[in-house]
C-alpha positions as CSV (number, residue, x, y, z in Angstrom):
1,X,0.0,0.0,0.0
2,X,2.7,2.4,-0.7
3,X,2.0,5.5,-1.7
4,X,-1.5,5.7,0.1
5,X,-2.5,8.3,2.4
6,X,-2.7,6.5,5.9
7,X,-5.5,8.5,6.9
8,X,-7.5,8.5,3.8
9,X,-10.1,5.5,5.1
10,X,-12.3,5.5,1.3
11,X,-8.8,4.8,-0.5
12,X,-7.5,2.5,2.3
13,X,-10.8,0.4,1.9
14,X,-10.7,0.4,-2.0
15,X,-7.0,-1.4,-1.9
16,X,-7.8,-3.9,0.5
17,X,-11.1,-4.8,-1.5
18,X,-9.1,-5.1,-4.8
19,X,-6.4,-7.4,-3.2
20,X,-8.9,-9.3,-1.7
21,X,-10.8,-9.6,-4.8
22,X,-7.1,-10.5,-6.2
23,X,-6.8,-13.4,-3.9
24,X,-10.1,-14.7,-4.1
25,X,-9.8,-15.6,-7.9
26,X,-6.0,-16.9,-7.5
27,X,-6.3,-20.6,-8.9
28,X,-3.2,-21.2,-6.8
29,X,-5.1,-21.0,-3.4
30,X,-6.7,-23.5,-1.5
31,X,-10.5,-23.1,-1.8
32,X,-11.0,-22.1,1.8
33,X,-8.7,-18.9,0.9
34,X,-10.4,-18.0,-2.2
35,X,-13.6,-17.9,-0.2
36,X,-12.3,-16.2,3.2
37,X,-10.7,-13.6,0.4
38,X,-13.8,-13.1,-1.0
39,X,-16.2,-12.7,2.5
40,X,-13.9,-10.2,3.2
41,X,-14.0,-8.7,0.1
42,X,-17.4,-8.2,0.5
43,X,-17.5,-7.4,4.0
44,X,-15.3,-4.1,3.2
45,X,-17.3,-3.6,0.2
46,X,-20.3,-2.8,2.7
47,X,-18.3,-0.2,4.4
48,X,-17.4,1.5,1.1
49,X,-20.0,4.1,0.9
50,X,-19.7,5.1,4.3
51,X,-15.9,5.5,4.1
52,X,-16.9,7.9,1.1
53,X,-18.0,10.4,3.0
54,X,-14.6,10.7,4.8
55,X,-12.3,10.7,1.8
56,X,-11.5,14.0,2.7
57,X,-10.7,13.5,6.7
58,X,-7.9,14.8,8.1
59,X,-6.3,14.2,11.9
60,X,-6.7,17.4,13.7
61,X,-3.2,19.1,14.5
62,X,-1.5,18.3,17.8
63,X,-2.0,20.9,20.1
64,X,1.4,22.5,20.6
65,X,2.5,23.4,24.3
């Protein structure tokens, strides 16, 4: 996940949905993977939408002293 904004939930969300989507459909994998890759998958893809609205977030400042 390099390159991603740590506090940017909508795009944190959107990577881990496409690498789970990745590993559910990897032939390689034992079945059981494939399909706890794609519950997942579609577990954050519930939260999607609701990590939309906070795209823009950002951590308040620390207070200085």
């Amino acid at each position: 996940m390099n390159g991603i904004d740590p506090t940017n939930v909508f795009a944190l969300l959107s990577t881990g949905i496409s690498t789970a989507d990745a590993i559910s459909q990897d032939a390689r994998l034992p079945a059981a993977d494939c399909a706890a890759a794609a519950r997942l998958r579609d577990a954050l893809r519930a939260w999607k939408a609701v990590a939309y609205a906070f795209r823009d977030w950002q951590p308040p400042a620390p207070e200085k002293k």
